[in-house]
C-alpha positions as CSV (number, residue, x, y, z in Angstrom):
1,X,145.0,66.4,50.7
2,X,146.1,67.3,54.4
3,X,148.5,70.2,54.3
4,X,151.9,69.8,56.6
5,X,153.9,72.5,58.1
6,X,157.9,71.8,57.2
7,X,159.8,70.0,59.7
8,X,161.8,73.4,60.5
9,X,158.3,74.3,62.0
10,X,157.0,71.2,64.1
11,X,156.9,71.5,67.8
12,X,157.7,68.7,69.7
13,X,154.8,66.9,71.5
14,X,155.2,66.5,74.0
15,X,156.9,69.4,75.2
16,X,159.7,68.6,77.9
17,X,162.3,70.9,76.6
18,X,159.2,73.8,77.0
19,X,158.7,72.9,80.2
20,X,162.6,72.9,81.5
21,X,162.8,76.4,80.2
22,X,160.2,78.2,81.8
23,X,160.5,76.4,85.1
24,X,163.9,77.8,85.0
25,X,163.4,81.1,83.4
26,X,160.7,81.3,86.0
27,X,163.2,80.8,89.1
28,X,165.4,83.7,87.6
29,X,162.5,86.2,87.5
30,X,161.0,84.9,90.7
31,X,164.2,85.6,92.2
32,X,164.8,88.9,90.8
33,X,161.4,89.9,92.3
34,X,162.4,88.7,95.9
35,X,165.3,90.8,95.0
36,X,163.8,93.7,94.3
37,X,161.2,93.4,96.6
38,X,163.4,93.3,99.6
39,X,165.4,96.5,98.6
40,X,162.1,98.2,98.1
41,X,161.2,97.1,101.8
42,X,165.0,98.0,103.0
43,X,164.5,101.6,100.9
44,X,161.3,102.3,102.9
45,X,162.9,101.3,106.2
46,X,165.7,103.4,105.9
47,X,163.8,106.2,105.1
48,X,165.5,107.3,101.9
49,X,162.5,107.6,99.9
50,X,159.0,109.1,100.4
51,X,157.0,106.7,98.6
52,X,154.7,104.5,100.5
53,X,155.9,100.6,100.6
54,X,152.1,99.7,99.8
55,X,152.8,101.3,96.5
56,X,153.8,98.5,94.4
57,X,153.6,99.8,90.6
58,X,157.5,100.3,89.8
59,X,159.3,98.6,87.3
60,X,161.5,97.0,89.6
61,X,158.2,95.2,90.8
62,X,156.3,94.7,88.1
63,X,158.9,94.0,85.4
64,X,159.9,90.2,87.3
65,X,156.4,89.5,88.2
66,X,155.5,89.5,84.8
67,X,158.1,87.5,84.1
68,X,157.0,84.4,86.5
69,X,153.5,85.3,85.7
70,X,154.8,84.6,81.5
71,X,156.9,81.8,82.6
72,X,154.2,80.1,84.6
73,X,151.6,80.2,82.4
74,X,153.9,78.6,79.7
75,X,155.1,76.4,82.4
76,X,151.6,75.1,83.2
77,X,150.4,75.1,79.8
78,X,153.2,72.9,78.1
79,X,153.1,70.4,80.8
80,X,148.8,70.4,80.6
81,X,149.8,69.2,76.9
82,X,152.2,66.7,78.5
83,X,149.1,64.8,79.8
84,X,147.0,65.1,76.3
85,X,145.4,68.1,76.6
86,X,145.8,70.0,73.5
87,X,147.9,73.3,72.8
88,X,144.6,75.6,72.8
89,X,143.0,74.1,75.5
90,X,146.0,73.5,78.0
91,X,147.3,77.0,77.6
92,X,143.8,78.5,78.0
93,X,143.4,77.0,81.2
94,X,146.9,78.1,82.2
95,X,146.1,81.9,81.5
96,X,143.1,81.5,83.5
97,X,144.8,79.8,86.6
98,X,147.8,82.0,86.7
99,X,145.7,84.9,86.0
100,X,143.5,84.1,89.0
101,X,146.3,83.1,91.3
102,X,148.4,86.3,90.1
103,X,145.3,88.7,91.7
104,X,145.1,87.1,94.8
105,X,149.1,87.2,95.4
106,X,149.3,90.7,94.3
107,X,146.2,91.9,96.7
108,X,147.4,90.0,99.6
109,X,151.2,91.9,99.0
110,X,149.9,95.0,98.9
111,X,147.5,94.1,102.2
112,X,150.7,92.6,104.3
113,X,153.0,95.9,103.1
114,X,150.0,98.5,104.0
115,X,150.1,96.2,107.4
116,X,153.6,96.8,107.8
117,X,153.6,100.6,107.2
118,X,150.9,100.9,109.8
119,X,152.4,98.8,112.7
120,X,155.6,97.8,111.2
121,X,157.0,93.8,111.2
122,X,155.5,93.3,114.3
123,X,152.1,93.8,112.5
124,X,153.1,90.0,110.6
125,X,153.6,88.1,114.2
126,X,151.8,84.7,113.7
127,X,150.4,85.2,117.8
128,X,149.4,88.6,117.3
129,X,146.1,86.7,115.0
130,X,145.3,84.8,117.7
């Protein structure tokens, strides 16, 4: 005899709804980081704080990021199980992705801001590669 959760506990397969939620949830955070990230920058440039921009581990920072890096890994993972992956293997290659991809965004940020500091935003200049 095959046990069955109660209806109050299925989860929808697939899950659209799931999907919807973190793409949007995601949006909010990412935004509130762009926020936040742009005040730190305006902070530094104005000089009212002695704390170097490279220095990226504030709350302000690292509370949104975490927030898209939750929402996109449920993002990815509920619609992996759109396309019959299952739950466990759809979310573990989520974490993996968005953990990966998280590293490499956050080193890069913290390579462009230490550019900055040291020659300012002409440092970024797309000819100045070349």
């Amino acid at each position: 005899m095959e046990y069955t959760l109660p209806a109050i506990y299925n989860i929808p397969s697939p899950p659209y709804f799931l999907v919807l939620i973190a793409a949007l949830l995601g949006l909010a955070c990412g935004r509130a980081f762009e926020v936040s990230l742009k005040q730190k920058a305006d902070d530094w440039s104005k000089k009212r704080t002695t704390k170097d921009l490279s220095d990226v581990t504030e709350l302000r920072l690292l509370l949104p990021a975490a927030g898209v890096c939750l929402c996109s890994w449920v993002f990815l993972g509920s619609a992996l199980t759109i396309f019959a992956v299952s739950w466990a293997q759809g979310f573990t290659t989520a974490f993996f992705v968005v953990t990966f991809s998280v590293c490499l965004l956050w080193t890069q940020m913290i390579q462009v801001m230490k550019a900055i500091e040291e020659g300012g935003s002409e440092a970024l200049e797309i000819t100045s590669i070349f």
